[in-house]
ZAMARGU-4260 file (C-alpha; in steps of 0.2 Angstrom, whole numbers, plus 5000, padded with zeros to 4 digits):
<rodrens>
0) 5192/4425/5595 | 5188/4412/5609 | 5198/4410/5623 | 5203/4402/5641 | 5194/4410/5653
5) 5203/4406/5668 | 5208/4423/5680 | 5216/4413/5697 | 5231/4424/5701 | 5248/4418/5693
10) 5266/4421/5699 | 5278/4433/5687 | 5294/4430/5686 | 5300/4438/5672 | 5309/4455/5671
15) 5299/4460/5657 | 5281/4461/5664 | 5278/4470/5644 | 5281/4452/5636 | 5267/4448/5648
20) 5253/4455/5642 | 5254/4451/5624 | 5243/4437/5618 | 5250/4419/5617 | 5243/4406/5603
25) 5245/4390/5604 | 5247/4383/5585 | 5243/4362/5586 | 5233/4349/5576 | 5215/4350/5577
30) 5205/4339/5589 | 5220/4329/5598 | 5229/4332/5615 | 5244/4326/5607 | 5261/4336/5612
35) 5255/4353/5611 | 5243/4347/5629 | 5257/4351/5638 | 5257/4368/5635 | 5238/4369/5636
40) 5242/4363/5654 | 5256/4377/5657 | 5242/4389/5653 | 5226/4381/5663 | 5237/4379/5679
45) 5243/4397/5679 | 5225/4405/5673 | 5234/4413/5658 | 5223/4419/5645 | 5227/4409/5629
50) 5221/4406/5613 | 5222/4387/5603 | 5223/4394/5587 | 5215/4377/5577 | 5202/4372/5590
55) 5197/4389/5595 | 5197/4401/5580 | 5191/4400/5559 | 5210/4395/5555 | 5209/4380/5561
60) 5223/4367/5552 | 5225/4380/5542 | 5236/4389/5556 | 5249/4373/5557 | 5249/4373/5538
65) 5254/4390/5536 | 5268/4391/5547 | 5274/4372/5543 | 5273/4375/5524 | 5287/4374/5511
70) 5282/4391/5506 | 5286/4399/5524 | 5305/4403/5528 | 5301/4413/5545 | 5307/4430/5548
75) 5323/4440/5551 | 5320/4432/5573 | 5314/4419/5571 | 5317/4401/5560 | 5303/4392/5551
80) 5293/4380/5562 | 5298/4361/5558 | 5282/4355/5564 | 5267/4359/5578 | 5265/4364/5593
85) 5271/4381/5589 | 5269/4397/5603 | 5267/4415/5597 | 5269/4428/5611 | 5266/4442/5604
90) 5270/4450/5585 | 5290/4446/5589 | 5290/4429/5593 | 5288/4410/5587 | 5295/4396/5592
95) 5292/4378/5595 | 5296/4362/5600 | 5287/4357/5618 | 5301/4356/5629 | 5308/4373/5621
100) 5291/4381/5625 | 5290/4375/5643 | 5307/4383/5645 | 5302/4398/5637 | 5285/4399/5648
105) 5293/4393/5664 | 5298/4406/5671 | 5284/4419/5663 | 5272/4409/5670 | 5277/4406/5689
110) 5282/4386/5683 | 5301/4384/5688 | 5311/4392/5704 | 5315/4412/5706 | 5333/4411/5695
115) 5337/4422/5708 | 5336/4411/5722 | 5340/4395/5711 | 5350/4399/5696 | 5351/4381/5690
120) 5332/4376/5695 | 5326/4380/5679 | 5338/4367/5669 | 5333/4353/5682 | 5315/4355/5678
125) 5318/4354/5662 | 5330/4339/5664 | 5315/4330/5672 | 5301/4337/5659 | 5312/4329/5646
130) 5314/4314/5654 | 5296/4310/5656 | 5295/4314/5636 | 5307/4304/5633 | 5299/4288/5642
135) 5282/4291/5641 | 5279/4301/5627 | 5291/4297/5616 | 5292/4279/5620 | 5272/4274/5621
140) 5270/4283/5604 | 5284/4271/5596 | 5275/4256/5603 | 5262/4257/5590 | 5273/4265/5577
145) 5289/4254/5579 | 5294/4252/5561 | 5291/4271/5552 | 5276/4285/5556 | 5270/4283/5539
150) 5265/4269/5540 | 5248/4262/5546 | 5247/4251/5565 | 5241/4236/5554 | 5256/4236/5544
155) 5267/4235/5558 | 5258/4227/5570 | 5271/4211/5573 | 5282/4221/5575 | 5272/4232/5588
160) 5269/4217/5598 | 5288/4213/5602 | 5290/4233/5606 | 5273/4232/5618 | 5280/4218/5629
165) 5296/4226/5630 | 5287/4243/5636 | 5276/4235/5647 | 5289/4224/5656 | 5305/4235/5655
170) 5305/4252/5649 | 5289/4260/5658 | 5294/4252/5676 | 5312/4260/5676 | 5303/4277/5671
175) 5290/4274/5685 | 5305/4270/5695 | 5315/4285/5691 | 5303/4297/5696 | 5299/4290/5711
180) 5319/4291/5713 | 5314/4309/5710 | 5301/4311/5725 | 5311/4301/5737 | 5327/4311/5735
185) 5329/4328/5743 | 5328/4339/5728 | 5311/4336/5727 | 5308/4347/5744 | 5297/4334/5753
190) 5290/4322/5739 | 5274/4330/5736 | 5283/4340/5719 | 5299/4333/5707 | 5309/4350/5712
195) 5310/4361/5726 | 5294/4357/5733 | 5282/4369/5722 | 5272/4365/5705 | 5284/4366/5691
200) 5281/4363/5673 | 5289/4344/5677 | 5278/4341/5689 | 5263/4344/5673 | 5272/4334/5658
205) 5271/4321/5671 | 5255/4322/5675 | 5251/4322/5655 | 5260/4306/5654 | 5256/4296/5666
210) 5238/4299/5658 | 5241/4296/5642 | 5250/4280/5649 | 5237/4276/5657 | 5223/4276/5642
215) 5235/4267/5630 | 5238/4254/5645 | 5223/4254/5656 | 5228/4233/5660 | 5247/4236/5662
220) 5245/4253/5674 | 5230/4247/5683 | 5240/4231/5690 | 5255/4243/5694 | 5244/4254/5702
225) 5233/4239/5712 | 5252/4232/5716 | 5256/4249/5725 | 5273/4253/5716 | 5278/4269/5713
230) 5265/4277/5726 | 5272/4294/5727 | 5270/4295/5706 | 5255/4291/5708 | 5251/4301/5722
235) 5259/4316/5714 | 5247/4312/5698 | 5234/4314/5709 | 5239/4329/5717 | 5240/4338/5699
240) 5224/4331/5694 | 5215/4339/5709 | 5222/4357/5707 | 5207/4366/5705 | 5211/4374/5687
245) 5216/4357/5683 | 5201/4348/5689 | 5189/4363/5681 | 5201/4360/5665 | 5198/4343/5665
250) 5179/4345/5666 | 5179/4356/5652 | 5175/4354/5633 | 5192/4361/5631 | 5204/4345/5636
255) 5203/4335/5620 | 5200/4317/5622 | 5212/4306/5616 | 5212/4297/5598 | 5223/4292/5585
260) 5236/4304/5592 | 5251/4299/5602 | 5242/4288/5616 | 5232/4275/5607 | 5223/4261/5615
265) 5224/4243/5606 | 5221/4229/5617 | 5232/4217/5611 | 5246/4229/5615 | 5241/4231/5632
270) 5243/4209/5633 | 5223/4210/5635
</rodrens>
């Protein structure tokens, strides 16, 4: 069973160093970054050992059919998963949904404040992990698929055309502008991190986003970015990028390249 190598020391926060040492599997569509990229990210930044179940091991698809299927109704802990990515720790524990893994892996891996010293750090990160889902995650994936997800691009693509424009003029500068909000404000503890002035979980969906942003809208972030707005997102984005797990991550087979998942290039949506 193949998995992340990476050994560089990690924080633990959790009082039960046991839950620690049993294996995690990421469960996610084969081939695409997609949603479940920010927990692979969680796990490259900390040097956790990891497995991702479909690109990694013989299940493959077959590992998100399984536990999506109509057949499967969970167990007495733990609900049926609606859809990927899905985390298993262990033999006790499934869950899913990316913000509710980031919350669950937080504080295990060294990615949100000591609750001792800030008790309500950990719902600020999140706060600011789902707010960069929101607008550009969430958002960017509906440009393309504005009318339904089962439907092709082609089929919708007038209507994709209004939703780009607004996206390009509107919605991605106030997220742009929010965050930078973020880093000038003192919560951020010096502007070099969203919160309290260390690497947070935050601080990686961003990072995630403002790249898969920035495939889907090379023409669009690339005059934002020659304009020098929003330097200390950027800057930030930078910072994560250079990290030396994320940088050896990066280089490695291991990050997927984007496809038809939720960042999609089509030149006529970024005005080109």
């Amino acid at each position: 069973m193949a998995t992340s190598t990476r050994s560089s020391k990690r924080q633990k926060t959790d009082t039960n160093a046991d839950a620690d040492d049993k294996p995690f599997r990421l469960i996610y569509w084969l081939g695409i970054p997609g949603r479940g990229e920010h927990v692979r990210l969680a796990f490259e930044a900390t040097g956790t050992r990891y497995t991702d179940v479909s690109n990694q091991t013989d299940e493959g698809v077959g590992a998100v059919l399984k536990q999506t299927g109509d057949d499967n109704n969970g167990d007495e802990h733990n609900p049926p998963a609606f859809a990927p990515p899905i985390l298993q720790h262990g033999d006790d524990v499934t869950i899913w949904q990316t913000p509710n893994i980031l919350l669950y892996l937080g504080p295990k891996l060294g990615l949100v404040p000591d609750a001792q010293d800030d008790p309500v750090g950990l719902y600020h990160v999140n706060a600011l992990a789902l707010t960069a889902l929101d607008g550009l995650s969430n958002e960017p994936h509906d440009v393309h698929h504005p009318i339904a997800v089962i439907l092709y691009y082609e089929d919708q693509k007038t209507e994709a055309l209004r939703k780009a424009k607004d996206y390009r003029e509107n919605r991605l500068p106030k997220f742009l502008a929010y965050f930078e909000r973020v880093l000038d404000g003192p919560a951020s503890a010096g502007g070099e991190y969203l919160y309290g002035g260390k690497l947070s979980y935050a601080d990686l969906v961003l990072f995630q986003t403002l790249d898969g942003v920035s495939f889907a809208f090379p023409k669009c972030v690339g005059k934002i970015r020659d304009g020098a707005k929003y330097p200390k997102v950027w800057a930030l984005y930078e910072r994560v990028k250079a990290l030396e797990p994320i940088k050896n991550y990066l280089a490695s087979d291991r990050r997927l390249k984007y496809t038809l998942g939720i960042y999609r290039h089509y030149p006529e949506l970024d005005d080109e």
